[in-house]
C-alpha positions in Angstrom: 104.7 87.8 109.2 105.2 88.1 105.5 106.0 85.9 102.7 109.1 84.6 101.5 109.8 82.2 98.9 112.7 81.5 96.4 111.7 80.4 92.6 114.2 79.5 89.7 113.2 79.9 86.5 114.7 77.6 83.4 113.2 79.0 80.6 110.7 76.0 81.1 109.7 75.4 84.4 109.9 76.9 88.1 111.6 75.2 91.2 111.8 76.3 94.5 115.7 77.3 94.7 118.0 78.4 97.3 119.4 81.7 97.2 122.6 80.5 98.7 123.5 77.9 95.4 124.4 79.7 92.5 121.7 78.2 89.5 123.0 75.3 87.4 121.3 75.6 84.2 122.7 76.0 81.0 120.9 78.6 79.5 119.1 81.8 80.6 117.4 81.6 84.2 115.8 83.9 86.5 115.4 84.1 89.6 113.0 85.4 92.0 113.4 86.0 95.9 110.3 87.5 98.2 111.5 88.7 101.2 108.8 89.5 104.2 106.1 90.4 101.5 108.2 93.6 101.0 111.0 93.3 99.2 111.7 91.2 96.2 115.0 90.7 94.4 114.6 89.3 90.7 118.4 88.1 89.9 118.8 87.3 85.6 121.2 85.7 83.7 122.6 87.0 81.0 122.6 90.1 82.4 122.5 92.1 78.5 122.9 96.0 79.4 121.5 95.1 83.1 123.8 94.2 86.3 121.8 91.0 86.6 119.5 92.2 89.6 116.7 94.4 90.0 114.3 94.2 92.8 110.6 95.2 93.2 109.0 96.4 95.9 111.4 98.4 97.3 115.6 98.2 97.6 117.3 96.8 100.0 119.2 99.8 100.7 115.3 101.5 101.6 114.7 98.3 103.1 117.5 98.1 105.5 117.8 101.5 105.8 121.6 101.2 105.0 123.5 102.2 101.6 125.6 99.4 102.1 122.9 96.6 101.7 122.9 97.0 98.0 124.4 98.9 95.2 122.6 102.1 93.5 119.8 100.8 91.6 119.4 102.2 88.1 115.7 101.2 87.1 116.5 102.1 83.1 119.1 100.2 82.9 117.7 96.9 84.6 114.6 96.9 82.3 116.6 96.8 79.4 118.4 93.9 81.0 115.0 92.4 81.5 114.1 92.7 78.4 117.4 91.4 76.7 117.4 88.4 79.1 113.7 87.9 77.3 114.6 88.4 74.2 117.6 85.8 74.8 115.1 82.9 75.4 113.6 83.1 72.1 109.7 83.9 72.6 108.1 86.8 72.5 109.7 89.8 73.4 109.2 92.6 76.1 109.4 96.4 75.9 111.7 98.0 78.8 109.0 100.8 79.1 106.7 98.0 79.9 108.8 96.7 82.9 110.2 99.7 84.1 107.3 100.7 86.6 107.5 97.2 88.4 111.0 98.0 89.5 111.9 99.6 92.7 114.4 103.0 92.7 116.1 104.0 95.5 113.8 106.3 97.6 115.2 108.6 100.5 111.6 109.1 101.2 110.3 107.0 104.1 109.1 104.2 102.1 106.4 102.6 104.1 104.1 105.6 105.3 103.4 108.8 104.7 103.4 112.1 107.1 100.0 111.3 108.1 101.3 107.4 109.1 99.4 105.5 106.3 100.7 103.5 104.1 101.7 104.6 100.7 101.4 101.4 99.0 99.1 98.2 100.2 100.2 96.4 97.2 102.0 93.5 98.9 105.1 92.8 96.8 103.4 89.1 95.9 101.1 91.0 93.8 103.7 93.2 91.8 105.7 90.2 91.5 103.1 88.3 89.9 102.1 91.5 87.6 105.8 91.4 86.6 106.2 88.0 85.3 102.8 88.7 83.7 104.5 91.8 81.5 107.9 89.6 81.4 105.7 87.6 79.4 106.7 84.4 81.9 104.8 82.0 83.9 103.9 82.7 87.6 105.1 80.2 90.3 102.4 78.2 91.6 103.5 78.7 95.3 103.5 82.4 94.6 100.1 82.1 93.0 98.7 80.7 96.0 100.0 83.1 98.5 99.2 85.7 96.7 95.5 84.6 96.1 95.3 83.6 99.8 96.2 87.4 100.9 93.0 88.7 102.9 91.3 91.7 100.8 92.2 95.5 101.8 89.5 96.7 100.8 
């Protein structure tokens, strides 16, 4: 079984957050939701040039195997809204081309192994997502922190 965990970030702080209540805060927020150490869905506001939701990992329309689970991801487009939505808290900002390679495209391809049946990628999605707040120029989620420290070593 995998890890999943819901984070809200304030600009300030992270909180554990349910993905079911839309976030109260009054200025820009993200949002980060790990689903079975596979999948992870970073939700934004503002949005700037982005839709407000990119995931990493993989999509959920990979995931689920079904188009339906999630609209066509444009990885371009989404690290620009990344990196407005930075920009729009007032620090330090972020290149897109610096974000774009954390964020999962939509792969026909089967995603989790290759013709031989090993796995193409052993990088838990934990570990991207902590990489990608790292480049996001954002703190890291303590619970996050210690999952992804307490994953067993594969090598």
């Amino acid at each position: 079984m995998g890890f999943f965990g819901t984070y809200l970030y304030d600009g300030d702080k992270w909180t554990p957050h349910d993905l079911e209540v839309p976030p109260d805060v009054a200025g820009p927020w993200l949002m980060v939701d790990i689903h079975d150490s596979d999948i992870a869905a970073v939700r934004y506001s503002p949005a700037g040039p982005g839709t407000g939701i990119a995931y990493l990992g993989v999509t959920p329309r990979v995931y689920f195997d079904d188009e339906k689970a999630s609209a066509p991801t444009d990885v371009a487009r989404e690290a620009e809204g990344l990196a407005a939505w930075r920009e729009e808290l007032g620090a330090s900002a972020v290149i897109s081309d610096d974000l774009i390679d954390f964020l999962a495209e939509d792969e026909a391809e089967d995603w989790d192994e290759d013709e031989d049946g090993e796995d193409l990628d052993d990088t838990f999605v934990e570990e991207k997502t902590v990489q990608f707040l790292v480049a996001l120029n954002v703190p890291v989620p303590d619970d996050l922190l210690r999952s992804w420290a307490a994953r067993p070593s594969l090598s």
